[in-house]
C-alpha positions as CSV (number, residue, x, y, z in Angstrom):
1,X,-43.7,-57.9,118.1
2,X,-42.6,-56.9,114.5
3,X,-38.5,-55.6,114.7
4,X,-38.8,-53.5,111.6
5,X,-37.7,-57.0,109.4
6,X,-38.5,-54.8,106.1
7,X,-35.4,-52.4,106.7
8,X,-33.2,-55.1,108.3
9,X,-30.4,-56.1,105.6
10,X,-29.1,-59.4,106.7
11,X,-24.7,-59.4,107.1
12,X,-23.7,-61.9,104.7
13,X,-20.9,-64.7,105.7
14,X,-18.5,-65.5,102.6
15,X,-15.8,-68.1,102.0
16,X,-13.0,-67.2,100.0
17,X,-13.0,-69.0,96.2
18,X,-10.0,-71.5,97.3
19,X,-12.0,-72.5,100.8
20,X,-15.1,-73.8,99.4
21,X,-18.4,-73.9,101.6
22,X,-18.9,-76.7,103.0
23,X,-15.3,-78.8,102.3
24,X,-13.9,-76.2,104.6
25,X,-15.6,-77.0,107.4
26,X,-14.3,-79.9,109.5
27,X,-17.8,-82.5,109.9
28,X,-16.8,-83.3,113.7
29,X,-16.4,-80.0,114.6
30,X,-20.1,-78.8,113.2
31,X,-21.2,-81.6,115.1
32,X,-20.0,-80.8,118.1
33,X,-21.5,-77.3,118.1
34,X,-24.6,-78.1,116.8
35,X,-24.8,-80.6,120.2
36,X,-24.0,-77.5,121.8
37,X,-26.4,-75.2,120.4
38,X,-28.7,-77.8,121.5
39,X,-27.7,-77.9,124.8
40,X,-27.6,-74.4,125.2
41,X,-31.3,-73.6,124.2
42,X,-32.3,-76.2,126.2
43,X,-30.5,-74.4,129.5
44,X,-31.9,-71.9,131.9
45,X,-30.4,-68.1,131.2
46,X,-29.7,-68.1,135.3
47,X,-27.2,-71.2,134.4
48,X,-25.8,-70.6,131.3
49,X,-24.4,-67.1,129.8
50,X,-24.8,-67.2,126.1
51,X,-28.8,-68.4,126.3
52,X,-28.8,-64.8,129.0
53,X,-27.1,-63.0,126.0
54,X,-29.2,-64.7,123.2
55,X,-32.6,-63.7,124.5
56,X,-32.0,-60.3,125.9
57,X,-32.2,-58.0,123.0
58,X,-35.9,-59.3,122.1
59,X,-37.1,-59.7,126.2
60,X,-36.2,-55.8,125.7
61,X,-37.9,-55.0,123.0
62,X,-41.2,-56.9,123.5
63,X,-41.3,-55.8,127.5
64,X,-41.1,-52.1,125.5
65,X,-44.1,-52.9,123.7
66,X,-46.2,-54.4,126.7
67,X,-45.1,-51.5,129.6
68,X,-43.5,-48.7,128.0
69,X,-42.6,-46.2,130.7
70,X,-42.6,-48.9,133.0
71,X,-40.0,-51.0,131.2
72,X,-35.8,-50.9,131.6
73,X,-36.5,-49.4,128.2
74,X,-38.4,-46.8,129.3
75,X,-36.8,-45.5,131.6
76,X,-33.8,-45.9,129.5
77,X,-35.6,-43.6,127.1
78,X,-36.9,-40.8,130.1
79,X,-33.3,-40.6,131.2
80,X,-31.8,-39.7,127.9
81,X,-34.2,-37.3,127.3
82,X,-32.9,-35.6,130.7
83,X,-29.4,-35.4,129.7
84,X,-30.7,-34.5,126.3
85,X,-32.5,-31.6,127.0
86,X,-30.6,-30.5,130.1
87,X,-26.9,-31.1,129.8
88,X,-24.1,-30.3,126.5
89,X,-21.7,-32.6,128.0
90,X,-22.2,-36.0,129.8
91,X,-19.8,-37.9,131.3
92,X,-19.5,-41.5,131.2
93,X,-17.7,-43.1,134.2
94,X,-16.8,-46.8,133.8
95,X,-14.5,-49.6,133.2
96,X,-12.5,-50.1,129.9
97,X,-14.6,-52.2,128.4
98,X,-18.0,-50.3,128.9
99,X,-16.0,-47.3,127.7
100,X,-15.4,-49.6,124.6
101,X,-19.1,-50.7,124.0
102,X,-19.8,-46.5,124.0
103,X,-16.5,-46.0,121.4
104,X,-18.2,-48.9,119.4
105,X,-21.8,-47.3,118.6
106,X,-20.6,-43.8,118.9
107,X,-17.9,-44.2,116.5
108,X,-20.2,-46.5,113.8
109,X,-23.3,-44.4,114.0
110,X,-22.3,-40.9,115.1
111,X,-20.5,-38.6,113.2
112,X,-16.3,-38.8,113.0
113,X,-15.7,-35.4,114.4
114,X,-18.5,-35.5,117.3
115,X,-17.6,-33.5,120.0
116,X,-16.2,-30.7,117.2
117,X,-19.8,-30.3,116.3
118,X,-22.0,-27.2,117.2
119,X,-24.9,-28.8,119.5
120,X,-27.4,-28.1,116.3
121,X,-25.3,-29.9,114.0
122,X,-25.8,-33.0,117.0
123,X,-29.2,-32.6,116.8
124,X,-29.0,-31.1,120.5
125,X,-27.4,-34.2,121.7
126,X,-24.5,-34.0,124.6
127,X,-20.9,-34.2,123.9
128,X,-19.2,-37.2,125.7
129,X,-16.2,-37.6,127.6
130,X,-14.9,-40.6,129.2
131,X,-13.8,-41.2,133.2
132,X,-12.8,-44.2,135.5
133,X,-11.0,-46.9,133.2
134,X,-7.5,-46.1,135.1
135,X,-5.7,-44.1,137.5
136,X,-4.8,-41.0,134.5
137,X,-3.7,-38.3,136.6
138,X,-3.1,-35.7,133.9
139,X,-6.2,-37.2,131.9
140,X,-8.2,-36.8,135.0
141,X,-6.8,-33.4,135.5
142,X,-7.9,-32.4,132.0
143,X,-11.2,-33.4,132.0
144,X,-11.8,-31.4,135.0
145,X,-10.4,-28.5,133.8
146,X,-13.0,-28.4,130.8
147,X,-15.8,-29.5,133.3
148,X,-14.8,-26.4,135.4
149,X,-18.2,-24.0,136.6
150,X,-14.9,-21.7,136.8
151,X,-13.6,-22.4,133.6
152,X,-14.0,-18.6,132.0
153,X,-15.6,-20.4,128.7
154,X,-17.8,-21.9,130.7
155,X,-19.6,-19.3,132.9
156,X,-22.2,-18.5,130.4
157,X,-22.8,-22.0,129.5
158,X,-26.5,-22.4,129.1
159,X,-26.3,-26.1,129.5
160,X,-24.8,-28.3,132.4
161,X,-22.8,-31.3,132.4
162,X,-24.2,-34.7,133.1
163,X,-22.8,-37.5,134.9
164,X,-23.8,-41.3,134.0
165,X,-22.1,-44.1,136.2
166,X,-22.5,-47.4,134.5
167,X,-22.0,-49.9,137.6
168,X,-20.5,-53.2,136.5
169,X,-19.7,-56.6,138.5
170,X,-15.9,-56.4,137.0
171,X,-15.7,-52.1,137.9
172,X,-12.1,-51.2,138.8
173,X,-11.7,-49.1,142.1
174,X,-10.7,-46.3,139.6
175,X,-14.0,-45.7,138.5
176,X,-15.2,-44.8,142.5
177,X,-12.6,-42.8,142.6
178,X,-13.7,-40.8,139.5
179,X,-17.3,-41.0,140.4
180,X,-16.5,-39.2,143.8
181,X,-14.0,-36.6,142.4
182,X,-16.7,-35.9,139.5
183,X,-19.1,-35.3,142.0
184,X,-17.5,-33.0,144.1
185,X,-16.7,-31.0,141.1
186,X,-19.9,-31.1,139.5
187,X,-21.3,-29.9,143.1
188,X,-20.3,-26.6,142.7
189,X,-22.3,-26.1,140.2
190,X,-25.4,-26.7,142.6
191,X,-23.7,-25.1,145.8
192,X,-22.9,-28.6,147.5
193,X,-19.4,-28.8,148.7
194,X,-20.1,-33.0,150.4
195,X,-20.0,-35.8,147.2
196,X,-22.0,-37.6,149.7
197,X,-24.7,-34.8,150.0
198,X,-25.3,-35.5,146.0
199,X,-27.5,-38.9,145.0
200,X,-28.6,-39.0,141.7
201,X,-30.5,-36.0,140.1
202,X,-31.5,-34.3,136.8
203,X,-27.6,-34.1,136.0
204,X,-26.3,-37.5,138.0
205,X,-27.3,-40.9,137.2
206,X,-26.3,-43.8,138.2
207,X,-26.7,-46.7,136.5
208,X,-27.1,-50.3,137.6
209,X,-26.5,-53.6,135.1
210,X,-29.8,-54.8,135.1
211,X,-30.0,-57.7,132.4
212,X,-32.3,-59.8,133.4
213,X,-36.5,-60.0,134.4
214,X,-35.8,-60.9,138.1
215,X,-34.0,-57.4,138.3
216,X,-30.0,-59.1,139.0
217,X,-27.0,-59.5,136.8
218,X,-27.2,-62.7,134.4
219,X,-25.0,-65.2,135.2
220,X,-22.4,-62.7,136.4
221,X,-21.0,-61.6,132.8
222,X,-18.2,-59.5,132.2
223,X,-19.4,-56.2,131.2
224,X,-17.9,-56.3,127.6
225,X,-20.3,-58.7,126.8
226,X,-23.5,-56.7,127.7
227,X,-23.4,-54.2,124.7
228,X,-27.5,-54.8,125.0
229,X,-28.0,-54.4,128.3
230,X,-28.4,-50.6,130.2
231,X,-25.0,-49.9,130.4
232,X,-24.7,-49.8,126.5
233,X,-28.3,-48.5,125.2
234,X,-28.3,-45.7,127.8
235,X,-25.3,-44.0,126.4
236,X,-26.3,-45.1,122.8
237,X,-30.0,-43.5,123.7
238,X,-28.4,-40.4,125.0
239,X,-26.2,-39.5,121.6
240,X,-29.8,-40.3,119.8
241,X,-28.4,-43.3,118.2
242,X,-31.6,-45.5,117.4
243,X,-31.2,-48.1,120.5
244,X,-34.7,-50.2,118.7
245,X,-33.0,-50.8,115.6
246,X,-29.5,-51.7,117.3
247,X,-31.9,-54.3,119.3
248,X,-33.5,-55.7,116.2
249,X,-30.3,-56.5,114.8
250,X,-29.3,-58.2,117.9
251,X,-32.5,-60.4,117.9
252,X,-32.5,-60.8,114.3
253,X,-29.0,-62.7,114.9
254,X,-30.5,-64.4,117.8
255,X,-33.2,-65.7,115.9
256,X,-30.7,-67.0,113.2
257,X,-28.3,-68.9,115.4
258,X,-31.4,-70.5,117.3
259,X,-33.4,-71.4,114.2
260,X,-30.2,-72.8,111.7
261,X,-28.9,-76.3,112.6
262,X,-25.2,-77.5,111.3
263,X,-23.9,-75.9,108.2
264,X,-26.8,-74.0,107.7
265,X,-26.0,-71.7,110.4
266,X,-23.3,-69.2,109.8
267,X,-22.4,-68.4,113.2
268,X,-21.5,-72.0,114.1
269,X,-19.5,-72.1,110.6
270,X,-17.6,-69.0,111.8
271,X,-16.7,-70.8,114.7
272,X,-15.7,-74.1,113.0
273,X,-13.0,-72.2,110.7
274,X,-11.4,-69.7,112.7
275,X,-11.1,-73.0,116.0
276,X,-9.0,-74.4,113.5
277,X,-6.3,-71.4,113.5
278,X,-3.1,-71.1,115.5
279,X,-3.4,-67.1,115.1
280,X,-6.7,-65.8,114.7
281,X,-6.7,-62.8,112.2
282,X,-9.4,-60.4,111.1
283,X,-8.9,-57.4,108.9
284,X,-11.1,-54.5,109.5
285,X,-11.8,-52.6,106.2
286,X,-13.4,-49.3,107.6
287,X,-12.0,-46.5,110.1
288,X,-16.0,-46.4,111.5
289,X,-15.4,-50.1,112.8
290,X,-11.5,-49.5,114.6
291,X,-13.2,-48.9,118.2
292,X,-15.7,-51.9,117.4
293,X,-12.0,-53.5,116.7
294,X,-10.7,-52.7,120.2
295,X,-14.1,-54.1,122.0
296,X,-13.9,-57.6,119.9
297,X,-10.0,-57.6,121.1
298,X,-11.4,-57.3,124.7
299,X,-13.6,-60.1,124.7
300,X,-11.2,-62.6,122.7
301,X,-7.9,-63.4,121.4
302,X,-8.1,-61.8,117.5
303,X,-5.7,-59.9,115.8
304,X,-7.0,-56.9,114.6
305,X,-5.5,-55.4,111.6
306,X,-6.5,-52.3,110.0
307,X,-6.8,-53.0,106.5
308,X,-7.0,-49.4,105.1
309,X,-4.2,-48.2,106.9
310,X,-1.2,-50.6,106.1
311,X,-1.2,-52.9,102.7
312,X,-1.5,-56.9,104.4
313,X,1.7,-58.7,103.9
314,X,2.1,-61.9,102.5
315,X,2.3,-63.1,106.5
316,X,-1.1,-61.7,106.8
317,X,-2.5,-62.8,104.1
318,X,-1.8,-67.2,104.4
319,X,-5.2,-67.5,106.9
320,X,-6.9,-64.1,108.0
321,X,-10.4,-63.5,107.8
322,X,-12.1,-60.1,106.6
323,X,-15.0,-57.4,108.0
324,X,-16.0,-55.5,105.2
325,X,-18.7,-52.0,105.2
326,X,-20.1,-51.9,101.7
327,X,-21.8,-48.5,101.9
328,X,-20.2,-45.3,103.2
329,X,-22.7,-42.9,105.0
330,X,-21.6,-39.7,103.5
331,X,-21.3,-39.0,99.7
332,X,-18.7,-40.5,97.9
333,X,-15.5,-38.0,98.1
334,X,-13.8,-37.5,94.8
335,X,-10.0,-37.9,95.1
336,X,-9.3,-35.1,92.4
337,X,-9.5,-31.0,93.3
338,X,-13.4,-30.2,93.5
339,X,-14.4,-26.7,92.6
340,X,-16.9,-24.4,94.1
341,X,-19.2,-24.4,91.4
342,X,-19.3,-28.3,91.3
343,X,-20.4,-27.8,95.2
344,X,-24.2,-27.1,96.2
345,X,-25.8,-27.1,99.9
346,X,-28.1,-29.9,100.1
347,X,-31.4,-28.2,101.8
348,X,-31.8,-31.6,103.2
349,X,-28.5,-32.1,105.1
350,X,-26.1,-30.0,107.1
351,X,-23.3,-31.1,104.5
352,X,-22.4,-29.9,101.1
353,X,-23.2,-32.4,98.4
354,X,-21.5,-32.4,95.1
355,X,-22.9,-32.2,91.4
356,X,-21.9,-33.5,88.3
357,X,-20.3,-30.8,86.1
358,X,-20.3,-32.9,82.8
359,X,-16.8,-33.7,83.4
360,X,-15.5,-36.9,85.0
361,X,-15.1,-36.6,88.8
362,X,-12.4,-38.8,89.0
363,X,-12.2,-41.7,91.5
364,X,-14.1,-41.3,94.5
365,X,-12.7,-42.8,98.5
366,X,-15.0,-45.4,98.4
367,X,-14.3,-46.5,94.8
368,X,-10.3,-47.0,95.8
369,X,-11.5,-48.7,99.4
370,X,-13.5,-51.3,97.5
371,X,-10.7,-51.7,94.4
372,X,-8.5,-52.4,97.1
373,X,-10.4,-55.0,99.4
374,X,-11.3,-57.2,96.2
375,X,-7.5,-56.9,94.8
376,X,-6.6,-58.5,98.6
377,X,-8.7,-61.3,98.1
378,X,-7.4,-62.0,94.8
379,X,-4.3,-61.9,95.8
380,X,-5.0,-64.0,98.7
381,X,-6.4,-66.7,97.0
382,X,-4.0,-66.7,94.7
383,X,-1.1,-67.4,97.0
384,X,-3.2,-70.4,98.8
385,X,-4.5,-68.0,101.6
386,X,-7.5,-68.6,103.9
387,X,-10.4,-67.2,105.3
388,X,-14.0,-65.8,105.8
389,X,-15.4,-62.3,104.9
390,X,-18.2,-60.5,106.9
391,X,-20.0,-58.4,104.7
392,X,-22.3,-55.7,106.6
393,X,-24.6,-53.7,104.5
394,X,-23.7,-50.4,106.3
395,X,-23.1,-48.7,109.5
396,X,-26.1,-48.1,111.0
397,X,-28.0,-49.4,113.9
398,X,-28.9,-52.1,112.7
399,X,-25.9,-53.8,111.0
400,X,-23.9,-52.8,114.4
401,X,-26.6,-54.6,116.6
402,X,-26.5,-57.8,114.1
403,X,-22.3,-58.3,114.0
404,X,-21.4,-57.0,117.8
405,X,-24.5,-60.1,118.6
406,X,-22.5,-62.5,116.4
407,X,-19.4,-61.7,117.8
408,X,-20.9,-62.4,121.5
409,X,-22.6,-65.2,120.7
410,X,-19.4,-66.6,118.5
411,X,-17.4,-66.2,121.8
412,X,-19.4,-67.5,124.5
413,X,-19.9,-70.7,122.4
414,X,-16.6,-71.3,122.2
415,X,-16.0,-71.3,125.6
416,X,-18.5,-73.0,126.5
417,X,-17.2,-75.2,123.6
418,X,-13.8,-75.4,125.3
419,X,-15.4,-76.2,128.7
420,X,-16.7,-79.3,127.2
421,X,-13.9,-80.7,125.5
């Protein structure tokens, strides 16, 4: 099956100009995880995790193409159009780190201000709201006061709210808790008063972790590493967010790590570098990528630092590592006073676009972002710092789905790396 290589833009390892290529990669070190990549594509996805991970996106995508409605995709797909076309709101019960796979995707490739949005300017797609990660009383409280069938604002409320339960090996108790409560409230809204009188229906869904062919959990993985699996692409299919793309990526990345050997392969040289560092740092250079941030801080030990908040200090700067986003999605915003007439509506977008007047529009956001990132790596290399840069194209579906597969596969090779020391 064909996974739309022609749009695909690869994400594009780079050493800094002091570390070299290959110099700055330790020989033994490559050679011990190029033994390991062996080993691993060798192994059974039943026995080991990161082959389960490396050949799930595609068994997706190509069990799509050969049942359709009568694939995990497919039903992925009918259930979204549900909540779609029947609820406004959708509520996502789960653990932490399932809530942070949803922030991940929703936050890279959904607009900023989501749930301020009119449900034409989503493109009639739910708003979301989170449940179950911990025992929040007045969080818990709040949410079901906007849920309310007797909140006042929303008696007229044309749309209902939808309930998704993404089950998970690792679940807290919290999210039972929430899943009952939210049913008993959402029950009034169909004239049940019993939680148990309510199984899953047009508005209530819940979802099991199915990951692999035989129809159980692969090798018993933490939910924060199953991005790819149901309880990531339902959510991502329900905001609209292209699920097929995010799953090429994922393969694409796949495909790399299994087809490059040694220094050729980026992943492995990834690996090789940041093994060699007391403190592992990685400085994220774009707001869209700050809940990505928190998801990669689940699954492993990096410091995240948010580049475009606070300038890196000299500290920072000796060996930290960078994740770069070299095209914004929206137009270019002009740091100097815009006026009306330089404004027009574009016919095809819900956003104003602006015009050149003749006159000089002054620097744009993006233009100081990028002056910024390349005068911190000047000024790293100039005081002897270290470090790799991950360059992504953009922030769509398919640059998300190549660097969240890195970072999994990146991780699970190092422990099984560690294991085998």
């Amino acid at each position: 099956m064909k996974l739309r290589r022609n749009k695909l833009v690869p994400i594009v390892l780079e050493a800094m100009p002091a570390l070299g290529d290959s110099e700055s990669i330790q020989a033994g070190r490559i050679d011990r995880l190029e033994a390991l990549r062996q080993k691993v594509l060798e192994s059974s996805p039943q026995v080991v995790p990161l082959a389960a991970c490396l050949n799930l996106p595609e068994q997706l995508l190509v069990e799509y193409s050969e049942q359709r409605t009568a694939s995990r995709l497919g039903e992925v797909f009918t259930w979204a159009n549900r909540f779609q076309t029947q609820c406004d709101r959708v509520v996502f019960v789960a653990s932490a780190s399932t809530h942070r796979i949803i922030g991940s995707l929703l936050e890279a490739c959904c607009d900023p201000h989501w749930n301020e949005l009119t449900r034409g300017e989503r493109g009639s797609k739910p708003r979301v709201y989170f449940a179950g990660e911990a025992f929040d009383n007045d969080a818990f409280q709040g949410l079901l006061h906007v849920l309310s069938p007797q909140r006042p604002a929303n008696r007229a409320e044309p749309y209902g709210t939808g309930l998704v339960v993404l089950n998970s090996s690792d679940d807290p108790q919290s999210v039972r808790v929430a899943r009952n409560r939210l049913l008993a409230e959402l029950g009034k809204s169909f004239g049940e008063t019993s939680p148990s009188s309510i199984g899953p229906g047009p508005l209530v869904y819940d979802c099991q972790p199915v990951t692999s062919v035989n129809g159980r959990d692969s090798c018993d993985l933490p939910s924060a590493f199953l991005p790819f699996s149901a309880l990531g692409m339902l959510p991502a299919a329900i905001l609209g967010i292209n699920i097929m793309e995010l799953l090429a990526g994922a393969a694409w990345v796949s495909r790399l790590f299994v087809s490059s050997a040694g220094l050729t392969n980026p992943i492995q040289q990834w690996i090789a570098w940041n093994d060699r560092c007391e403190s592992r740092k990685l400085a994220i250079w774009s707001q869209g990528l700050s809940a990505s941030a928190q998801w990669l801080g689940g699954i492993s030990d990096w410091r995240i630092l948010h580049a475009m908040q606070e300038p890196l200090s000299d500290k920072d700067l000796a060996d930290c590592n960078h994740l770069w986003v070299e095209r914004a999605r929206f137009d270019s915003l002009s740091l100097d006073p815009t006026r009306a007439t330089d404004v027009i509506w574009d016919p095809g977008s819900d956003r104003p676009r602006a015009i050149s007047s003749g006159q000089s529009m002054g620097t744009g956001y993006s233009d100081q972002a990028k002056k910024r990132f390349e005068q911190t790596l000047a000024q790293q290399a100039q005081r002897g710092g270290r470090g790799l840069t991950i360059r992504l194209p953009d922030l769509g579906e398919l640059s998300i789905g190549q660097w969240m597969q890195w970072m999994i596969i990146a991780e699970l090779l190092e422990a099984q790396l560690a294991l085998d020391t």
